[in-house]
N, C-alpha and C positions, 0 to 999 in steps of 0.2 A: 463493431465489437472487437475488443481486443484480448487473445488470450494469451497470460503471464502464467510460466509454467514455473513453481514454488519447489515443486520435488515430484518425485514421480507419485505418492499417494493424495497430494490433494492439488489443486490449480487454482488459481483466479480468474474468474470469466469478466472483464473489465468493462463495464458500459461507459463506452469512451464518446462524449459530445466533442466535436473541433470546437476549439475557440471561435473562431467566428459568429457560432451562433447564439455567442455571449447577449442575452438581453432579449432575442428575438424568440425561436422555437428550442433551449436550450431542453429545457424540462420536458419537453415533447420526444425530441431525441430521446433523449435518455431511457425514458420510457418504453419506447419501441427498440429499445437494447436488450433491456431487460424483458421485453417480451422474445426476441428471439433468442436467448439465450437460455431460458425456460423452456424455448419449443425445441433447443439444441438438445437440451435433457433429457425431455421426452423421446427424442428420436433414438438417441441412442443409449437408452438407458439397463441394454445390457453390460456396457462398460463406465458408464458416469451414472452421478446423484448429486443431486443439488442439495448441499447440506447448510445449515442456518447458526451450525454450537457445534464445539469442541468434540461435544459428544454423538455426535455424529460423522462427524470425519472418522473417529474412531470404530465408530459403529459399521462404517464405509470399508474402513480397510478390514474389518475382520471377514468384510462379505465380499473381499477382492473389488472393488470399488473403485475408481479415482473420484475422490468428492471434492464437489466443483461449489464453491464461492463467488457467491456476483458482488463485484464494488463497482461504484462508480467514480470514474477518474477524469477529477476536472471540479473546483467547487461551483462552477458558475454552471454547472447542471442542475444546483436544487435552487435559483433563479433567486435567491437572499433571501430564503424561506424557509424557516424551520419546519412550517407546518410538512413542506415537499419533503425535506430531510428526513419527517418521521414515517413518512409516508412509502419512500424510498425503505427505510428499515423494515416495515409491515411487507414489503414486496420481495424481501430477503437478503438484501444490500448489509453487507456485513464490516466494507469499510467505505470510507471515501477519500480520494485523493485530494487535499485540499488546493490545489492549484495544478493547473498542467501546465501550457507555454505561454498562460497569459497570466498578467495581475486580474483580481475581483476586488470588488469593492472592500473587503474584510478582509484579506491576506493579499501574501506578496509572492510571486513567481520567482522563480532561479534567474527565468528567459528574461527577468526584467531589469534595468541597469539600477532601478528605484530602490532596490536592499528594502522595499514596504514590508513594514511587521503588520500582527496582527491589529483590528481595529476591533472596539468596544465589541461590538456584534460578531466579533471572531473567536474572542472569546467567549460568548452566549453558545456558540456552536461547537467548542470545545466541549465547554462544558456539558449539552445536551448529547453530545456523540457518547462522552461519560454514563450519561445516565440512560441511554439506551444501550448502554453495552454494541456500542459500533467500534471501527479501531479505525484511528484517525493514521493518515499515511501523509507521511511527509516528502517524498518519493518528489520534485519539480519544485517545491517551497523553498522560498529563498531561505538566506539565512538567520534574518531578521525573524521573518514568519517561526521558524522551529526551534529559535529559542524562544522565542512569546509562549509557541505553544507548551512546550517543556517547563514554564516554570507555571503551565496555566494548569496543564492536565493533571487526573488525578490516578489515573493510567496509564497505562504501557504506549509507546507508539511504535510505530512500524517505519521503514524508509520501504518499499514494496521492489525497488528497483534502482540501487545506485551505488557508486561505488567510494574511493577516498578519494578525496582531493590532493593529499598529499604526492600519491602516487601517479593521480591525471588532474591537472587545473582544469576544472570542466567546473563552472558553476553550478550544474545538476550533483557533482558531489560532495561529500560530508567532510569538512575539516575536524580535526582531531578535536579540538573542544568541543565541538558537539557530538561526535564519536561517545566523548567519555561522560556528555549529557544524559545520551541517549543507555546508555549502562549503570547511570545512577538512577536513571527512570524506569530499570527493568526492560525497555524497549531491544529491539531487532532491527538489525540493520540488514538485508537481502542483497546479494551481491548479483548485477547487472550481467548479462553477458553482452552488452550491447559494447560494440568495438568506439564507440564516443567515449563512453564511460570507463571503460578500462584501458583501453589503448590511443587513445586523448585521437581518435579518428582515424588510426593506422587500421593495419587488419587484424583484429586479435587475435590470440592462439588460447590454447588450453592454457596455458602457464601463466596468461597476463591474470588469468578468472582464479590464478592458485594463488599471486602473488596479492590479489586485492582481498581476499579471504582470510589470506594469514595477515597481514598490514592487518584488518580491521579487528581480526580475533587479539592480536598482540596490543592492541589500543581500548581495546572493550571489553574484552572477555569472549572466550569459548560459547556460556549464555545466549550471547547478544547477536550471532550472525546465524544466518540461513541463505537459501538460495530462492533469489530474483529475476531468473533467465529474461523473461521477457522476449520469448521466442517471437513470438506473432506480429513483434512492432518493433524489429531490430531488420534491417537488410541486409546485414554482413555478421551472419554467426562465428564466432572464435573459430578459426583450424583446430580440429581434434572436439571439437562442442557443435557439432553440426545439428544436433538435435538431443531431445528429452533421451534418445537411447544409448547417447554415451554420455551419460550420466555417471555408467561405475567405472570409466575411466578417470573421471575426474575424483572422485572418492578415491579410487585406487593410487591415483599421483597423492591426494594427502597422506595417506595410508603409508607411503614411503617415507616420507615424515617422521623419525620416534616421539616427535612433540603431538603426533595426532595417534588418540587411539579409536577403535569400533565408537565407544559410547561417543566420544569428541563427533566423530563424522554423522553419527545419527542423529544429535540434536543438531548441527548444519542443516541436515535433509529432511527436518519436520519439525522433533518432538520442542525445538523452541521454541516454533511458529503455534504447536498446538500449549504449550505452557502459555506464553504470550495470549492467546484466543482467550484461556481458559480464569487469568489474570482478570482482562476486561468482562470476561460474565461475571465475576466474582465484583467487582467493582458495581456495575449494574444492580447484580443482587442485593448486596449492603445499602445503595443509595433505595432500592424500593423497600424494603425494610423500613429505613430512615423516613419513607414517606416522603422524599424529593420530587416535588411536582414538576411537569412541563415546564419548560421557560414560554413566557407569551412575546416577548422582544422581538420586536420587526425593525428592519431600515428601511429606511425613506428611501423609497425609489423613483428617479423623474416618471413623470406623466408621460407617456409615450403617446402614438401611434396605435403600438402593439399591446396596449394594457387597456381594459376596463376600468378598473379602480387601482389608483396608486396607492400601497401599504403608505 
């Protein structure tokens, strides 16, 4: 389990599959993520809640709350199956990271030399993530993959963790054209603290996480960014970002800023993430309305060893 700290009132509890167990026990993992992260809730559920909508994170913070979000990161955890996808969403999976450091058969990874976009079937998954009101995270998708997806979705998308390319050639970040994709699509782009991402592998400081914030706000809009710590899966946090508690250092250094005012810094530290949330239910809600059914679209997957029936 990996946890991605968003801002100090709500997090991402991350059901993280290794690659490896692409094809074999992926979906299995997965599952037993999300089961401890459920039992995480309960244990300490005088300072967390596991919340499912907008409207409960909200609900969350009036009741002094950190409300905790489960996604699962990695698409080859719901094993090229919608049916696990919706199943995942019943379980309270709120986004999914469509690729981590591998390709799948339907999208293409950062980590992969291949620039693979989406396939027929990746778009089926777009499209269902849509009509389940899930928010689809582009967060390790190559570049091929997230503009597929950008001209596929019909929804906001998220980046959950990454920073500009401009500023670090790291193929895990966002070049400006999809920067300014990702802001005609309403989407959020969460700024990494991880020292790959911001400081192309040096050691980061607080100022590299100020300089990749204002780069993306000046390319995107104030709207369009929030914060993507990613404490729990980073080894080398920023100097001065040692953790979720100096958080209002880092506000404080925008704040010195005349280009940042309180509202600017608040929607960074949530209210975009929860507009963004609130965007995708609203999408959801309009398509059940519409009467948009299930997609039934399966791929052909080899006959394995490890499979009973091949979809």
């Amino acid at each position: 389990m990996s946890i991605h700290h968003k801002n100090s009132a709500h997090t991402f509890m991350s059901a993280y599959v290794p690659c490896e167990a692409q094809g074999l026990d992926a979906v299995q993992l997965a599952l037993e993520q999300i089961d401890i992260i459920r039992r995480l809730a309960d244990m300490y559920n005088q300072d967390t809640v596991l919340v499912t909508s907008s409207k409960d994170i909200t609900e969350a913070q009036h009741r002094g709350l950190i409300a905790s979000l489960i996604g699962i990161e990695g698409g080859h955890a719901i094993g090229s199956s919608l049916g696990v996808l919706r199943s995942f969403y019943s379980l309270g999976a709120r986004y999914l990271s469509l690729t981590h450091k591998c390709d799948v058969s339907w999208a293409g990874s950062s980590s992969s030399s291949l620039d693979a976009g989406l396939s027929q079937f990746g778009k089926a998954i777009v499209r269902e993530m849509n009509r389940l009101g899930m928010m689809i995270d582009l967060s390790y998708s190559s570049d091929a993959t997230a503009r597929d997806v950008l001209q596929a979705t019909r929804a906001p998308v998220i980046f959950s963790h990454s920073g500009a390319r401009q500023l670090c050639n790291s193929t895990r970040n966002i070049p400006d054209d999809i920067l300014r994709l990702v802001a005609e699509n309403g989407g959020l782009i969460m700024i990494s603290f991880d020292s790959e991402d911001v400081a192309c592998g040096h050691q980061a400081r607080l100022k590299d996480v100020v300089d990749h914030i204002k780069y993306v706000r000046a390319i995107a809009g104030v709207q369009h960014i929030g914060l993507g710590a990613g404490y729990d899966a980073i080894e080398l946090p920023p100097l001065g970002l040692e953790d979720v508690s100096k958080y209002p250092d880092l506000l404080a250094a925008l704040l010195e800023d005349p280009n940042w005012s309180e509202e600017d810094v608040a929607m960074l530290a949530g209210k975009n993430f929860l507009r963004i949330m609130e965007t995708v239910e609203n999408v959801r809600d309009y398509w059940k309305r519409a009467n948009i059914d299930p997609i039934e679209q399966s791929e052909v997957q080899p006959k394995t060893q490890c499979t009973y029936m091949a979809s």
